[in-house]
FISE-403988 format. One record per residue (C-alpha): x, z, y; residue in three letters. Coordinates in pm, whole numbers, padded with zeros to 5 digits, always signed. Each point is the difference from the previous one (the first is absolute). Layout:
N
XZYALA;...
END
This chain:
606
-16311-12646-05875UNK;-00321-00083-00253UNK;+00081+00325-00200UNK;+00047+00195+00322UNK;-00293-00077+00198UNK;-00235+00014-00276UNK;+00101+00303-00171UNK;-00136+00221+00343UNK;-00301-00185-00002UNK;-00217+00283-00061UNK;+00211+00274+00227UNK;-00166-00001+00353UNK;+00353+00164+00114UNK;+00215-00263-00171UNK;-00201-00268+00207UNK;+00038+00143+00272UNK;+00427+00096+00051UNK;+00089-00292-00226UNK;-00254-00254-00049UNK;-00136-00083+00318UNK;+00357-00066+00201UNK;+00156-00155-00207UNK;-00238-00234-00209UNK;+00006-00260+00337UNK;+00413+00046-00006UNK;-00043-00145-00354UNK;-00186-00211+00069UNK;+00190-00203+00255UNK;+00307+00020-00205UNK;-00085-00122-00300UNK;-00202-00297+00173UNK;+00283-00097+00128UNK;+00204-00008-00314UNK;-00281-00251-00129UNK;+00007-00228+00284UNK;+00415-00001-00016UNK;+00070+00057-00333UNK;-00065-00331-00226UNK;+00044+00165-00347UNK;-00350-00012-00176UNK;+00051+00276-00237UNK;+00034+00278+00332UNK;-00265-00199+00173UNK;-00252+00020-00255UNK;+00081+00399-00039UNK;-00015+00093+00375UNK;-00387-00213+00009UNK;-00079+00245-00315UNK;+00091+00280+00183UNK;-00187-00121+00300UNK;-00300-00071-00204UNK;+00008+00344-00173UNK;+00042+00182+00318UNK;-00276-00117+00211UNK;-00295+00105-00138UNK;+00156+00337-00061UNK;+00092-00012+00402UNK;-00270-00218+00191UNK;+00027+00136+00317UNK;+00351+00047+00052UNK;+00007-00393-00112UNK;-00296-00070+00241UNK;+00272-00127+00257UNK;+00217-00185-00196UNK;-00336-00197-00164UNK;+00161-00330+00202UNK;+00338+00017-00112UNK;-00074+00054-00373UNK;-00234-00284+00042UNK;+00263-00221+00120UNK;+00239+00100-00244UNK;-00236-00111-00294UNK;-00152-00281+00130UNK;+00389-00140+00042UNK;-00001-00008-00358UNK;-00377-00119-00052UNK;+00036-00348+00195UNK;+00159-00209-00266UNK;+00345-00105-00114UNK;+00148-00374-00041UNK;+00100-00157-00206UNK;+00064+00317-00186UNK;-00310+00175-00028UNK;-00040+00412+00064UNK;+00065+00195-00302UNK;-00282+00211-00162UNK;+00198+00307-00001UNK;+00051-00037+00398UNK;-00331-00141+00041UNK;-00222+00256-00234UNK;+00204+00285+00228UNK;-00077-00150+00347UNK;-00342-00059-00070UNK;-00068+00362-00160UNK;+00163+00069+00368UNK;-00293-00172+00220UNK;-00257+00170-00249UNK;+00049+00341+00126UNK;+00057-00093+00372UNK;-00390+00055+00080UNK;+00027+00384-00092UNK;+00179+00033+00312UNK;-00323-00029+00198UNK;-00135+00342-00149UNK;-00322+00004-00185UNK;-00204-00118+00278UNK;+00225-00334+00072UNK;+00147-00063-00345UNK;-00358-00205-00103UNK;+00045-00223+00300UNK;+00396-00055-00044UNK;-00123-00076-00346UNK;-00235-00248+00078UNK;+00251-00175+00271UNK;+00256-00025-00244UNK;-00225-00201-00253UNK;-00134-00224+00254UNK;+00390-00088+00115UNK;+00111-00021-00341UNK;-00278-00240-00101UNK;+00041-00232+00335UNK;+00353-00004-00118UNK;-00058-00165-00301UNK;-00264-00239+00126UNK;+00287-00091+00207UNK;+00273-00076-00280UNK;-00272-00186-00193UNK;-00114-00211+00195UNK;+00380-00092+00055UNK;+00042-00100-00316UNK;-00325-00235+00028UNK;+00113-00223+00252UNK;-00046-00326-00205UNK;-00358+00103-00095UNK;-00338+00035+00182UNK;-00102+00320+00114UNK;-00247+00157+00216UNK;+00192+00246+00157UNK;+00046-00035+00398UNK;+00361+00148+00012UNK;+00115-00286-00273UNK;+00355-00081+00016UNK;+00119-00335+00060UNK;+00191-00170-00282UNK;+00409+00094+00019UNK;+00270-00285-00029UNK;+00201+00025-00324UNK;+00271+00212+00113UNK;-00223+00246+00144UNK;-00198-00016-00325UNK;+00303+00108-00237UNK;+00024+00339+00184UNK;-00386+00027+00164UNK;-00155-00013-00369UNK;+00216+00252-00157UNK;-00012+00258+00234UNK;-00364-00076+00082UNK;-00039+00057-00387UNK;+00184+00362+00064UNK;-00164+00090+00246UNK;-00316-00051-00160UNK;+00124+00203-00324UNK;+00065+00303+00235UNK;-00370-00028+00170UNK;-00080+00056-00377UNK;+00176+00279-00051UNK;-00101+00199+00334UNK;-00373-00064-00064UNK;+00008+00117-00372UNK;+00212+00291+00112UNK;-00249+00059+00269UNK;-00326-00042-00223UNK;+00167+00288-00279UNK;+00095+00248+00340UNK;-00162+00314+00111UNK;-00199+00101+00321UNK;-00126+00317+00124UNK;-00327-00140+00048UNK;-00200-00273-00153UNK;+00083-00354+00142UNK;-00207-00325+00067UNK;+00155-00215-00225UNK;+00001-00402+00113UNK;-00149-00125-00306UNK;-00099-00348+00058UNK;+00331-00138+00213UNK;+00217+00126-00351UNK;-00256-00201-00163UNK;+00019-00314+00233UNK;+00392+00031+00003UNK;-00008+00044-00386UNK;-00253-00299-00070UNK;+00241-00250+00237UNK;+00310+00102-00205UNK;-00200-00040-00389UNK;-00154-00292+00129UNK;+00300-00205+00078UNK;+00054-00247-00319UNK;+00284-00277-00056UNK;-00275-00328-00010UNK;-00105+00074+00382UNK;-00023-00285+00202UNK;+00233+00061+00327UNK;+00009-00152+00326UNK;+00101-00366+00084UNK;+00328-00127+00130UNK;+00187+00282-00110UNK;+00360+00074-00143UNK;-00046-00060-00394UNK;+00308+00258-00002UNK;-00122+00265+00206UNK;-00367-00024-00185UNK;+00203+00003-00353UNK;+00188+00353+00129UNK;-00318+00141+00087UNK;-00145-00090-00339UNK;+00263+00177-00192UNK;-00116+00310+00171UNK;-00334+00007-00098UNK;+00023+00192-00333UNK;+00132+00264+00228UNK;-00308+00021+00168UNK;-00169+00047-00284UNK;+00211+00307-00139UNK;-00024+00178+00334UNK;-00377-00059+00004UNK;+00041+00171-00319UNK;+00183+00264+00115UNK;-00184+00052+00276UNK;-00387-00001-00172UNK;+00090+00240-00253UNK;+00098+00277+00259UNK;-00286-00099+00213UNK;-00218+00048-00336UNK;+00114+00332-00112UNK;-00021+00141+00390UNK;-00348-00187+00087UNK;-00117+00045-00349UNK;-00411-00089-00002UNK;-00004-00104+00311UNK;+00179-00321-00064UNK;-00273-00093-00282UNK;-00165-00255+00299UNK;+00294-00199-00013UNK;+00100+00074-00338UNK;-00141-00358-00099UNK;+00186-00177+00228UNK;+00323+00150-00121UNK;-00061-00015-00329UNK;-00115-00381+00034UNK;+00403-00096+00172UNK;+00171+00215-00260UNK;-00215-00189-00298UNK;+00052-00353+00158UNK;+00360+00086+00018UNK;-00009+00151-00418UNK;-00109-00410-00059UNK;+00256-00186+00140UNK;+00259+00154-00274UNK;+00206+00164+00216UNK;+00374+00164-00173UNK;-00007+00341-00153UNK;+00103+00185+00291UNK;-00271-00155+00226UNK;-00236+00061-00244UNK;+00100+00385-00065UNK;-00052+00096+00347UNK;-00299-00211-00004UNK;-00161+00201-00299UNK;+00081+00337+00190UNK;-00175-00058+00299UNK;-00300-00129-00217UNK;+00048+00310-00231UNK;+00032+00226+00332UNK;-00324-00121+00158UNK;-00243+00031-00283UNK;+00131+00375-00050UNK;-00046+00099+00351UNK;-00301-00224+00064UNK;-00364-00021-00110UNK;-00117-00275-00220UNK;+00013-00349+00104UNK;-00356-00128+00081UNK;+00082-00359-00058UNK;-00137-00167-00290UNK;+00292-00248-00020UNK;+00346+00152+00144UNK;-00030+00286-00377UNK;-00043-00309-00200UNK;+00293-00216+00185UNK;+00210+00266+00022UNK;-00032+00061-00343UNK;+00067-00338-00089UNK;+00312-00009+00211UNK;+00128+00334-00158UNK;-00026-00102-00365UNK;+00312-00265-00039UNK;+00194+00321+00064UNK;-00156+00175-00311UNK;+00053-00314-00244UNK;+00401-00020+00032UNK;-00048+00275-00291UNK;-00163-00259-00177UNK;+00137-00254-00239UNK;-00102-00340+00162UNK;-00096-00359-00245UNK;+00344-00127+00089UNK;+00196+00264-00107UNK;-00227+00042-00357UNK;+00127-00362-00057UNK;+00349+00076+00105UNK;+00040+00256-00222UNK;-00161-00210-00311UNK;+00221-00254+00090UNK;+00338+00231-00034UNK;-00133+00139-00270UNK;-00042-00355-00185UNK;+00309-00124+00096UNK;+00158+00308-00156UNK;-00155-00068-00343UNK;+00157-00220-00252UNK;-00173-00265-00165UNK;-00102+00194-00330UNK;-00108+00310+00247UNK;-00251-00212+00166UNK;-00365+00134-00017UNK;-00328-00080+00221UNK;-00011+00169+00294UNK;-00322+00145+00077UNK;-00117+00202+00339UNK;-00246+00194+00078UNK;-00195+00074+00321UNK;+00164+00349+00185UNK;+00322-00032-00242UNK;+00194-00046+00348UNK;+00035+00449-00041UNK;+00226-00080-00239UNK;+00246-00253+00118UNK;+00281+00186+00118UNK;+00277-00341+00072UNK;-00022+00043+00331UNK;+00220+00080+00310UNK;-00025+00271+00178UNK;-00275+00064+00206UNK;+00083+00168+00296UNK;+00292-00147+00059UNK;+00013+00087+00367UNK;+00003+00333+00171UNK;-00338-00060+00172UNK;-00197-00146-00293UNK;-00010+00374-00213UNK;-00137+00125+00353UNK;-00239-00303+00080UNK;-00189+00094-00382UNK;-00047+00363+00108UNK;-00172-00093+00337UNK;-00199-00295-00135UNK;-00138+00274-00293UNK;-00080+00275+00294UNK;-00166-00326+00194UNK;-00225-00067-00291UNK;-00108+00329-00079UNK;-00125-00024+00362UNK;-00157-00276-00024UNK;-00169+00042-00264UNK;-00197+00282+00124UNK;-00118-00203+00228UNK;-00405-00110-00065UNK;+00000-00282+00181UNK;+00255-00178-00322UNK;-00162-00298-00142UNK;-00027+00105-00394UNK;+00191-00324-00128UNK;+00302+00124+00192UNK;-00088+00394-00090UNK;+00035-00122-00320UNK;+00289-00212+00000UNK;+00158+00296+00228UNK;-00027+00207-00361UNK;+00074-00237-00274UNK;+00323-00051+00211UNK;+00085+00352+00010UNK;-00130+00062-00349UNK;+00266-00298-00131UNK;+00285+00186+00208UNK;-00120+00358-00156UNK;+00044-00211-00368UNK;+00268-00184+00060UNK;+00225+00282+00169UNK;+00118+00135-00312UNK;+00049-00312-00158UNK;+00283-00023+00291UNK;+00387+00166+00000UNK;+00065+00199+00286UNK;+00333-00260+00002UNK;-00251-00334+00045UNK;-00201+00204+00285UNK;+00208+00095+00237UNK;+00425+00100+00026UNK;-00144+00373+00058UNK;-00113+00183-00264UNK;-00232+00244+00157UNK;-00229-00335+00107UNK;-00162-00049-00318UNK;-00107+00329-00082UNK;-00111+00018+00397UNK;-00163-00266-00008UNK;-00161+00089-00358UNK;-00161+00312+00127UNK;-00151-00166+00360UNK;-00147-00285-00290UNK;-00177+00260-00204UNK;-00119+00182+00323UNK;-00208-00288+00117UNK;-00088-00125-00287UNK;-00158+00335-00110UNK;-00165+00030+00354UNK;-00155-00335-00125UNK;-00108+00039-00321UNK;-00194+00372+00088UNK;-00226-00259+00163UNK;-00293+00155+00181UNK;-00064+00392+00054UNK;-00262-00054-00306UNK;+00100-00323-00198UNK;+00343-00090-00150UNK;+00185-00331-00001UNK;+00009-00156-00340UNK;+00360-00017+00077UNK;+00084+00379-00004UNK;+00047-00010-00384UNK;+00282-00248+00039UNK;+00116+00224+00284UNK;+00011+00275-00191UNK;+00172-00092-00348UNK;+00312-00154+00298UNK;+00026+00293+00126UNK;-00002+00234-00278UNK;+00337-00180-00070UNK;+00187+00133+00306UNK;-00001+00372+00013UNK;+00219+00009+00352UNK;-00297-00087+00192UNK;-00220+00365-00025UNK;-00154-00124+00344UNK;-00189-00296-00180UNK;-00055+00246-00293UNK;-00174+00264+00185UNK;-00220-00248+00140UNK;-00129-00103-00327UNK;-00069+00385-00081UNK;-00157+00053+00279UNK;-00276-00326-00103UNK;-00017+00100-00373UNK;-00069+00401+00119UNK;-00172-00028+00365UNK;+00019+00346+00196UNK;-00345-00148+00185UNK;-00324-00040-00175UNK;-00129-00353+00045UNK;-00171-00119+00257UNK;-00416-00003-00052UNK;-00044-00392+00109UNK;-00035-00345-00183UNK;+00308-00169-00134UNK;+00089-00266+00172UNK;+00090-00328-00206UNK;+00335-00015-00156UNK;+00239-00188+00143UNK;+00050-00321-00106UNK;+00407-00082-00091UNK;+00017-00257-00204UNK;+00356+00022-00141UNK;-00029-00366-00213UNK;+00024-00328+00117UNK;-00338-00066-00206UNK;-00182+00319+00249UNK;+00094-00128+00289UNK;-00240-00171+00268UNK;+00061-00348+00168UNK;+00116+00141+00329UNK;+00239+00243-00168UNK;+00172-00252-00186UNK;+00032-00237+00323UNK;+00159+00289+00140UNK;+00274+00042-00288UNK;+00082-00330+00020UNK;+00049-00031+00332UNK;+00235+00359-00047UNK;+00167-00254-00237UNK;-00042+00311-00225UNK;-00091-00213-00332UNK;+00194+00240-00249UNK;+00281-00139-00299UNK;-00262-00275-00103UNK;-00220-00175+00237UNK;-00281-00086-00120UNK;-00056-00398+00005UNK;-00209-00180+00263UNK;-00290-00118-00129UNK;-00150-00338+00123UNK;-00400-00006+00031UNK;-00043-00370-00089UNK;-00246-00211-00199UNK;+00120-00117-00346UNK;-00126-00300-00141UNK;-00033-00014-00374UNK;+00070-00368-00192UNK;-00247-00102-00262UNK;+00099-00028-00380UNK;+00077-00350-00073UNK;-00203+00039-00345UNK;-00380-00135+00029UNK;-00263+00206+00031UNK;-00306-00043-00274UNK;-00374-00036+00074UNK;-00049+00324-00187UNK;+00210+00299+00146UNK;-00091+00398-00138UNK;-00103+00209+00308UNK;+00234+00235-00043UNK;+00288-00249+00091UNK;-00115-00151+00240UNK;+00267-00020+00305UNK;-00138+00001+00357UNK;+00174-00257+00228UNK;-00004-00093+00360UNK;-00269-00190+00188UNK;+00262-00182+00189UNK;+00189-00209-00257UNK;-00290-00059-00242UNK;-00388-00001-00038UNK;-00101+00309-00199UNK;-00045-00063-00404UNK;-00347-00035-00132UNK;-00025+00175-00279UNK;-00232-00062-00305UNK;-00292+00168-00082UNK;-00052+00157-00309UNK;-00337-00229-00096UNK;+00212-00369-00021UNK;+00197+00238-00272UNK;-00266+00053-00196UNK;-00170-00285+00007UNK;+00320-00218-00101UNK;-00064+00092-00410UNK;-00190-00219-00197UNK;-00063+00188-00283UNK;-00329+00181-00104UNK;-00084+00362+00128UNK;-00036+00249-00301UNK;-00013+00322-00004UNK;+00180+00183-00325UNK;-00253+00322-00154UNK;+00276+00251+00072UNK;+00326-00119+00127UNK;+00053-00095+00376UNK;+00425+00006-00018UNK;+00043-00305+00209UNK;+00335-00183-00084UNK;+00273-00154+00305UNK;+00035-00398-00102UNK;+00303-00065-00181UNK;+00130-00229+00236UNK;+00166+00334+00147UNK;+00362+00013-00059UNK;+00091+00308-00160UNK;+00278+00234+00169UNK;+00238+00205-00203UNK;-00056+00397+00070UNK;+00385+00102+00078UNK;-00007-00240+00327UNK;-00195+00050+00309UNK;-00332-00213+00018UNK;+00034-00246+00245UNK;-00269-00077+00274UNK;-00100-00333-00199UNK;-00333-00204+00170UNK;-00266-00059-00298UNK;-00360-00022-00020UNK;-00194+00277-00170UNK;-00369+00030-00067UNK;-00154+00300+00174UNK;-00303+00182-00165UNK;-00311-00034+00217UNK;-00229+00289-00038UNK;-00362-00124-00087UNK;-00156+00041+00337UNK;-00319-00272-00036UNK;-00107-00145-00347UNK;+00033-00373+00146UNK;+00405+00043+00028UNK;+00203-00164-00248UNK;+00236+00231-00221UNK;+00382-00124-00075UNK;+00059-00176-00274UNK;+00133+00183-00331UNK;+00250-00151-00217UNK;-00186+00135-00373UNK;+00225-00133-00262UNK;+00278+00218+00136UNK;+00074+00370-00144UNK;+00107+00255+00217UNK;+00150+00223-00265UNK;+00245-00279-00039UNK;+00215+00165+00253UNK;
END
């Protein structure tokens, strides 16, 4: 019937001896085989053909618009306690998508329209029965079910609501004649109650513990068809969803920081990833650099963590005999090169959740509104990954070989897009950049990108260079702020560096006595709270301690040390000894006194 009634499609006679008599004889037939017939398998075949035939035949279906909608709403309202399969379900709702090209091009906007706004109270409806233990503002709020209407009411509630999801994403990617006012704010509302719903909510008072628990369970449902929902409403709406792209963006980051599992947090990433493609810029000088900051956990799975550096050392020592034993010494970044590890993505979601956090923060970090501490953590952390990569066996990635080198290639990608900087100014990164990726010669994407910086097509642009951008890619080049940030990442590399405590030290004085006479050189500053401060001598009581007679000699001024001075051997250091010595006072007035001069010794003695 398919192949026959489309192959005269273009035939005005065909249409009219064969097509038009016969298509509503069809028609009733085969409806009646679905409503009869329970296997799923002819079901599912006679809604294709359905679905396939209307639009081709719109009028001739015109009167027969009730009964087809009958026929796949009976397998849009739910199943319990087995839910609707997808097959069944995906083919019923690509069913109720074409129904509004029955009312020709003039009606098909307005049986558009009606089928949205049905769909979408629908939903509200299922939703809100499966919040019946919490507050809500809704006027139509259902009451709270006893538990043996719970254990079917929240399961097919749950279905239902999966099949409003369907129908409105089928309905958002459909076709119209003409261009259609599209409800934009009530998808918004009904998306922004479903991402809002979290597990710590506070619920009503005096109600069934069980029941609440049951509709708890549920909520990471909610969030997935949010999900599901935002990214076709995203890639229809497009930039006019950037007003409430904030909002959106501000439930799926809160969500990215409670730690949800690797399948929540896939879907979670792709509706993130989805928006900022489709979307303008976020305006928001805090959701880039939170979102960010959520995102980046994802990145450093690739990354050798402190505890698994010491692992390692320890299975290596306990490997080692006694006479095999040497000092272990480490190194900051030598995590690129410990390769005891399990394997990484383990799961089938976690080689899927690293591509979508990478796409996320190439987004985000085109973003202007990034704070530069987590701009520049952003690239060290992707810079590590683009090092440590090859460092890595395809085996200790991921059980599919085509991962690594995938996942190489979307690494080099970014990180090139990061280190070419400015339109005028380079990234003192690029040169690391470019001798790791010389090294794979798969990627010719990533390589033609560098050609196309070293040998511009463009002439520059006349205007002044703007300040290059400040990476610092060394713990010692990196800011206060940046370095709270890393920390609180829990990014703090093989060796953590060791906290350092800002305190006062008090120094003890030497138990030897100090002399009266002390050189000024060595003289040793000490606190005003434990002691007074040391009065030193003045030069003068020196000098005027000799007794002896001041004479001058006719030629010789050597002045000798007094011979009191022990003498110190040459080979050993000279220790810092206390000792009086006799300073040579130049002859300022003629009424000073000169030093004393021993003249029975001779200085050629020594």
């Amino acid at each position: 019937m398919k192949v026959i009634f489309s192959a005269g499609v273009g035939t005005p006679e065909y249409q009219r001896q064969v097509a038009t008599p016969n298509i509503p004889k069809f028609t009733v037939a085969i409806i009646a085989i679905a409503e009869k017939n329970v296997d799923q398998e002819l079901r599912i075949l006679i809604l294709a053909t359905l679905t396939h035939l209307v639009p081709l035949y719109p009028t001739l279906y015109r009167a027969s618009h009730t009964t087809l909608s009958t026929l796949a709403l009976r397998f849009l309202n739910g199943s319990a306690p087995i839910p609707t399969s997808n097959s069944l379900l995906k083919a019923a709702s690509k069913l109720y998508t074409v129904l509004h090209f029955t009312g020709g091009k003039v009606g098909a906007a307005n049986l558009w329209r009606k089928s949205v706004d049905e769909t979408l109270a629908f939903g509200w409806n299922a939703f809100l029965a499966l919040r019946t233990t919490f507050p809500s503002e809704a006027l139509n709020a259902s009451n709270s079910p006893s538990i043996d209407e719970a254990l079917i009411a929240i399961p097919l509630n749950l279905d239902r609501l999966r099949s409003c999801i369907v129908v409105l994403c089928d309905l958002l990617s459909s076709t119209t004649y003409r261009p259609v006012q599209l409800p934009l704010g009530p998808l918004v509302k009904f998306i922004s109650a479903l991402l809002s719903c979290a597990k710590d909510d506070k619920g009503k008072e005096h109600v069934d513990l069980v029941i609440q628990a049951m509709e708890i369970s549920v909520i990471p449902e909610f969030w997935k068809f949010g999900c599901q929902l935002t990214t076709c409403l995203a890639k229809c709406a497009r930039q006019h969803l950037t007003p409430n792209l904030t909002r959106l963006i501000s439930y799926l980051t809160y969500h990215l920081e409670q730690k949800p599992t690797p399948s929540q947090r896939l879907f979670l990433l792709t509706t993130t990833q989805v928006l900022l493609r489709h979307c303008h810029l976020l305006d928001s000088p805090l959701v880039p650099t939170r979102l960010a900051k959520a995102v980046l956990p994802s990145l450093s799975v690739v990354l050798a963590t402190p505890s698994e550096i010491q692992r390692s050392d320890d299975t290596a020592a306990s490997q080692k005999g006694k006479k095999g034993k040497k000092r272990a010494r480490g190194y900051e970044g030598d995590e690129v090169f410990k390769l005891s590890r399990e394997v990484i993505c383990s799961g089938p979601d976690d080689g899927k959740v690293l591509f979508a956090a990478l796409e996320v923060i190439r987004l985000v970090l085109r973003n202007p509104n990034l704070s530069p501490a987590m701009q520049s953590i952003a690239a060290r952390v992707l810079l590590s990954i683009l090092l440590a990569l090859p460092q890595i066996s395809p085996a200790s990635l991921s059980s599919e070989p085509r991962l690594h080198s995938d996942l190489m290639q979307l690494v080099q990608s970014i990180n090139t897009e990061l280190g070419s900087g400015t339109t005028s100014v380079m990234s003192k990164s690029l040169g690391i950049i470019v001798r790791a990726t010389i090294m794979e010669d798969d990627n010719q994407e990533t390589l033609r990108d560098l050609e196309v910086l070293l040998h511009p097509r463009v002439p520059p642009l006349v205007r002044s260079l703007p300040h290059v951008e400040s990476l610092s890619l060394f713990r010692a080049e990196e800011p206060q702020e940046e370095a709270d940030v890393r920390e609180e990442l829990g990014l703090h590399g093989a060796f953590p560096e060791p906290k350092i405590h800002d305190e006062d030290v008090f120094m003890k004085d030497s138990p030897t006595p100090i002399p009266q006479t002390l050189p000024v050189n060595h003289i040793q500053p000490t606190r005003v709270d434990e002691r007074p401060p040391l009065q030193l001598p003045s030069v003068a009581p020196i000098i005027q301690s000799s007794s002896a007679p001041v004479t001058l000699p006719p030629k010789s001024t050597v002045m000798e040390q007094p011979q009191h001075m022990p003498s110190v051997p040459k080979s050993a250091p000279q220790p810092v000894v206390p000792h009086s010595v006799a300073v040579p006072v130049q002859e300022e007035d003629e009424e000073d006194e000169m030093p004393a001069i021993n003249m029975d010794s001779d200085s050629d003695e020594d």
